[in-house]
C-alpha positions in Angstrom: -114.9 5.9 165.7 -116.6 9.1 167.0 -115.3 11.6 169.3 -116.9 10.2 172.4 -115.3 7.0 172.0 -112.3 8.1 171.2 -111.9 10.0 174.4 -113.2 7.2 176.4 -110.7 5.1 175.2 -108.0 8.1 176.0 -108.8 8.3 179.6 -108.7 4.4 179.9 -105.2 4.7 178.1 -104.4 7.5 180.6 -105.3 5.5 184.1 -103.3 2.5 182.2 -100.3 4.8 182.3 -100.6 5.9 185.7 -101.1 2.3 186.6 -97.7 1.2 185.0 -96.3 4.0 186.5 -96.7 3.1 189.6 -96.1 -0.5 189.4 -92.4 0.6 188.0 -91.9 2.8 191.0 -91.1 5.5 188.8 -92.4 9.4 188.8 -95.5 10.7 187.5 -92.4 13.5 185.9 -93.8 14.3 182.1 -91.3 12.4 180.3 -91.8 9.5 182.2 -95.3 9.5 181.5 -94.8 10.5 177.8 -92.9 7.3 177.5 -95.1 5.1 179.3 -97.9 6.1 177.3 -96.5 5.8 174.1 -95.9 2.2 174.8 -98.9 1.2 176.0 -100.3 2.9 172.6 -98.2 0.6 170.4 -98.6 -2.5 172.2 -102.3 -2.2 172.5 -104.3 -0.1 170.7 -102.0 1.5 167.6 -104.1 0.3 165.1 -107.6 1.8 166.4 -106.1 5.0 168.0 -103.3 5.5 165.0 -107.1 5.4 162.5 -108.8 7.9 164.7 -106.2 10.5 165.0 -105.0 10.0 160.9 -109.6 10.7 160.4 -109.2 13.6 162.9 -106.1 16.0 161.2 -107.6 14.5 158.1 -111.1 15.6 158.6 -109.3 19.1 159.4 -109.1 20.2 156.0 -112.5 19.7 155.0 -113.6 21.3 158.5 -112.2 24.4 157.0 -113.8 23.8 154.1 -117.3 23.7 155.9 -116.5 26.8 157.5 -115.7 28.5 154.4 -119.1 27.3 153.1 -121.2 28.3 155.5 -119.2 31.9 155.8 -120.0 32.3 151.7 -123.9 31.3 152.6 -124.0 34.0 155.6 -122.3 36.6 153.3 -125.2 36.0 150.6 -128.1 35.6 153.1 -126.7 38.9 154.8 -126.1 41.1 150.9 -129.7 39.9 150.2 -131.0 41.4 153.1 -129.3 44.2 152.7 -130.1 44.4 149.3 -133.7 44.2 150.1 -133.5 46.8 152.9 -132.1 49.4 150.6 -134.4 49.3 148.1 -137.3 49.2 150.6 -135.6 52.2 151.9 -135.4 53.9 148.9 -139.1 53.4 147.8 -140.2 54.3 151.4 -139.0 57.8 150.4 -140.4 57.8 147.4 -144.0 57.2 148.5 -143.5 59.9 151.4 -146.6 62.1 150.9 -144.2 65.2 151.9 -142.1 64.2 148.5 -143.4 63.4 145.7 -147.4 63.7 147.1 -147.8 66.9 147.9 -150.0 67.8 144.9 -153.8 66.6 145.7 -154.0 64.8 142.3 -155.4 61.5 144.2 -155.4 59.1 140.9 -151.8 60.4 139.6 -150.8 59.6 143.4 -152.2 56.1 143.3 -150.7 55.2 140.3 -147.0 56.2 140.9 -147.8 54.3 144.7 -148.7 51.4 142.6 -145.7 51.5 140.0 -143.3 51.9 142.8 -144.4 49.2 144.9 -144.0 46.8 141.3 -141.0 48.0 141.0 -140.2 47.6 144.3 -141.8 43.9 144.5 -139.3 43.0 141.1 -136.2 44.5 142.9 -136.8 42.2 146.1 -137.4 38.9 143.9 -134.5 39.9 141.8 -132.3 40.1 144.9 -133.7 37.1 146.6 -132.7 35.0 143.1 -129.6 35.7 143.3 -129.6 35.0 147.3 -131.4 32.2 146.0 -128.8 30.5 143.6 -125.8 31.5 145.5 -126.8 29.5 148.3 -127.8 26.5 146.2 -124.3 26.4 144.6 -122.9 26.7 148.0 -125.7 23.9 149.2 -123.8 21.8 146.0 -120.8 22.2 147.2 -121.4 21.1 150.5 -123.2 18.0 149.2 -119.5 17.3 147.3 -118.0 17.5 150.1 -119.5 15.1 152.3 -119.5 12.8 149.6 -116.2 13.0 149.3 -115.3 12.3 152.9 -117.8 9.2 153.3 -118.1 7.8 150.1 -115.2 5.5 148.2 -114.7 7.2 144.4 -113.8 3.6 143.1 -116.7 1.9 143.7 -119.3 4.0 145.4 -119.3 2.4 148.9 -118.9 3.8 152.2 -115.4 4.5 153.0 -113.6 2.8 156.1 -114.1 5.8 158.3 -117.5 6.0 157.9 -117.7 2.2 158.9 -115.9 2.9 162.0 -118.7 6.0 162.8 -121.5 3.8 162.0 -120.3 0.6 163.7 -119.7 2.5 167.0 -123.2 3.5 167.0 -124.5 0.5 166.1 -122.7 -1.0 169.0 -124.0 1.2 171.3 -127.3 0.6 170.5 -126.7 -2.9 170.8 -125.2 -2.7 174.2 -127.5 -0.7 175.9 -130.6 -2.2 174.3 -130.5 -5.9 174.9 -133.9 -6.4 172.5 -132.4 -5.0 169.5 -133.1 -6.9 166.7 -129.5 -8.7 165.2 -127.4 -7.3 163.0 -124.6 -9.3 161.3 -121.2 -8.6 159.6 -120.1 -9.8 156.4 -116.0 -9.5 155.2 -115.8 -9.8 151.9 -112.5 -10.7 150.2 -111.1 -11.1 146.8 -109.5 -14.5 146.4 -106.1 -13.8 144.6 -106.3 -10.7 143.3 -103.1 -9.8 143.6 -102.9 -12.1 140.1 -105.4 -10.4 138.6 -103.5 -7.2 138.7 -99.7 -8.8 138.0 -101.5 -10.8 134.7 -103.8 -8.2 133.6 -102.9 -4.5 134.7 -104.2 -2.6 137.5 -106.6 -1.0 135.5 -108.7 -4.4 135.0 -107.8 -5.3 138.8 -110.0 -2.1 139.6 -113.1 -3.0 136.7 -113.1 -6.3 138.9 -113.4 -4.7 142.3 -116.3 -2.3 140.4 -118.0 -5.4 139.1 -117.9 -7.8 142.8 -118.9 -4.4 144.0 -122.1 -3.7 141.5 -122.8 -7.6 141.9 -122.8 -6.9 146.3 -125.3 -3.9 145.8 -127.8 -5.7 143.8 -128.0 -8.6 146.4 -127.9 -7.0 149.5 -131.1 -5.5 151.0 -131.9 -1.8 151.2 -131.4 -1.9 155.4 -127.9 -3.2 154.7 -124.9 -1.1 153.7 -121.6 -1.5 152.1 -118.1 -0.6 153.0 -115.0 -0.7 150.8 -112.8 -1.8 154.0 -109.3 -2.1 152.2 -107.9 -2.4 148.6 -110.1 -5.2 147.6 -111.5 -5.8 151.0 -115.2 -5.4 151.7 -117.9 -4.8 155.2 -121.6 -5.4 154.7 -123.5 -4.7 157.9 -126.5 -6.4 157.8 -129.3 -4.6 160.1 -132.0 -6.4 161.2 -131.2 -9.8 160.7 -131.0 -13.7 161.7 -127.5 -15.9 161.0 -129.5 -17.7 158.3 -130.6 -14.4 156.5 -126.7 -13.6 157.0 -125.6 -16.9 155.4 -128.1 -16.9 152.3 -126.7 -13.6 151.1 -123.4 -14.4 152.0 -124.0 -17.4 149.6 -125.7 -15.8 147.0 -122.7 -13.7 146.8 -120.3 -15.7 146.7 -121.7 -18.0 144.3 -122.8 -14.7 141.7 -119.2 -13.5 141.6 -118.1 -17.1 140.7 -120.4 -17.4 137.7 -119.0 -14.5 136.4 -116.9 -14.5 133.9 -115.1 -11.2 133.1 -113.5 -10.0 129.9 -110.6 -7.6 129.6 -108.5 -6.9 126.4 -109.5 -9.8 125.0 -108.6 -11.9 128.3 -111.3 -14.3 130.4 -110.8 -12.9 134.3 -111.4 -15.6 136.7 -113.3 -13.6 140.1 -114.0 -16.1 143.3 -114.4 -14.6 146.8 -113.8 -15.4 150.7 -116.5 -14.2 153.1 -116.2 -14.1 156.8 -119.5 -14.2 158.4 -119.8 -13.0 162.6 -122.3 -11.5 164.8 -122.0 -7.6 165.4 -122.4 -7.9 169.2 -120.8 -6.2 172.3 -120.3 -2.5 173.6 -117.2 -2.1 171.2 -117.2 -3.3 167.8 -113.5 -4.3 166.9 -114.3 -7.8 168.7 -116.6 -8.5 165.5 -114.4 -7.5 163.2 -111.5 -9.6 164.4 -114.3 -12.2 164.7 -115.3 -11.5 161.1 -111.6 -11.2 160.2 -110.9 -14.9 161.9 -114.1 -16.1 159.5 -112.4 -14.8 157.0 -109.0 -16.6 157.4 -110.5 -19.7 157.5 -112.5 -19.5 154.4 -109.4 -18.6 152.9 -107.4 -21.8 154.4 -110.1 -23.9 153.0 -109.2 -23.3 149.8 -111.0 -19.9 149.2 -114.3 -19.2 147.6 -115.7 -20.6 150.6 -118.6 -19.1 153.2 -117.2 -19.3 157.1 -119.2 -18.4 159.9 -118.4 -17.7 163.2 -120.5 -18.5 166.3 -120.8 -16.1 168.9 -119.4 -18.7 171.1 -116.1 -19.1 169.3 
């Protein structure tokens, strides 16, 4: 969910509050309105509001972070240059004709001109190097970094915030261009994994979520992107596509992961999956995803490893 949104849906909150006030005849008084509002938050919109603010003081760390970063980078780019200046300053006196020139001895002249300006010339490459390699480490770092806040360790997905980010812009797009082309959701669920972990060990519950996950990268198509959405929970948005396109994958997927047949200390592991399949459409995405989410549940009541789609008219 980006900011925008976010305080969009805080000023709706806000006139919600006032509304209720009024309707209960009570005082716009702070803790009246503290009280109101905290309701209407839990009884409505906990869930999305509860994720932005826990990504917001959690993103505050690695805001620091970035700051600190781009502080280091400044402090090198400025030392280099000041480096640089020095040295220029020092050879400038060098070469003063009222120093070290005075003598009419032309070709001696040239040739200490010459051998300070090489000298200089190393001194400035030597200090933009360093300048140089400071800022790559830093440029490393940063790359971490972001990597770390979008990407899941465990299996190399998108992480569930950066669903929410991209999702929100997607939906946008969507809402204020009617002639975008389709894009469709995928949820992606484990079918009893919970028994995979209680018969084998968590450690062979998480080599199955990297292997559905491996087996999900090599059939999806390079406009599509993954999203570890929970525990062994997945989102696939597909850009740029038709239901039928959605469906095929959706089967090829599903029927993949059932072939498989997993070995772990010596011990077969039996992987089947539920996909909910829905339309990403709409100014704000959580309708999809409780659409997807609905898919989902009844691929799951129909006996799991199953494909369920859901129309936009459902």
């Amino acid at each position: 969910m980006d900011r925008e949104y976010f305080d969009a849906r805080s000023w709706e909150l806000c006139d919600q509050v006032l509304g209720s006030l009024r309707n209960k005849q009570l005082s716009p008084l702070p803790h009246h309105y503290q009280s109101e509002f905290n309701e209407l938050l839990m009884n409505y919109v906990c869930d999305e509001f509860t994720c932005a603010t826990i990504n917001q003081e959690n993103s505050s760390d690695n805001i620091n972070k970035y700051l600190e970063i781009a502080q280091l980078a400044l402090q090198a780019f400025i030392q280099s240059n000041q480096e640089i200046s020095k040295v220029m300053q020092e050879h400038t006196e060098r070469m003063n004709p009222l120093h070290s020139y005075e003598n009419n001895h032309l070709t001696e002249n040239c040739a200490n001109i010459v051998e300070n300006l090489v000298q200089l010339d190393a001194e400035m490459s030597n200090s933009l190097v360093r300048a140089h390699e400071q800022i790559t480490q830093l440029s490393t770092q940063i790359e971490h970094l972001t990597e770390e806040n979008t990407i899941d360790p465990l299996t190399k997905f998108y992480n569930r915030k950066e669903l929410f980010k991209d999702l929100s812009l997607i939906s946008e797009s969507l809402h204020t261009n009617t002639d975008a082309p389709d894009c469709y959701l995928l949820m992606i669920d484990l079918d009893d994994f919970k028994e995979i972990n209680d018969n084998n060990s968590h450690l062979a519950g998480d080599k199955t979520i990297v292997y559905v996950a491996k087996t999900i990268m090599a059939l999806i198509r390079n406009t599509d992107k993954a999203y570890r959405f929970g525990g062994d929970e997945f989102i696939l948005v597909l850009n740029r596509c038709t239901l039928n396109v959605a469906q095929t994958i959706a089967e090829k997927i599903r029927a993949s992961i059932e072939k498989a047949r997993l070995v772990y200390e010596n011990r077969e592991i039996h992987v089947s999956v539920s996909i909910g399949v829905s339309k990403l459409s709409g100014k704000h995405f959580e309708t999809s995803l409780l659409k997807a989410d609905k898919a989902l549940y009844e691929a799951k009541r129909k006996n799991k490893n199953q494909v369920f789609v859901i129309t936009e008219e459902e």
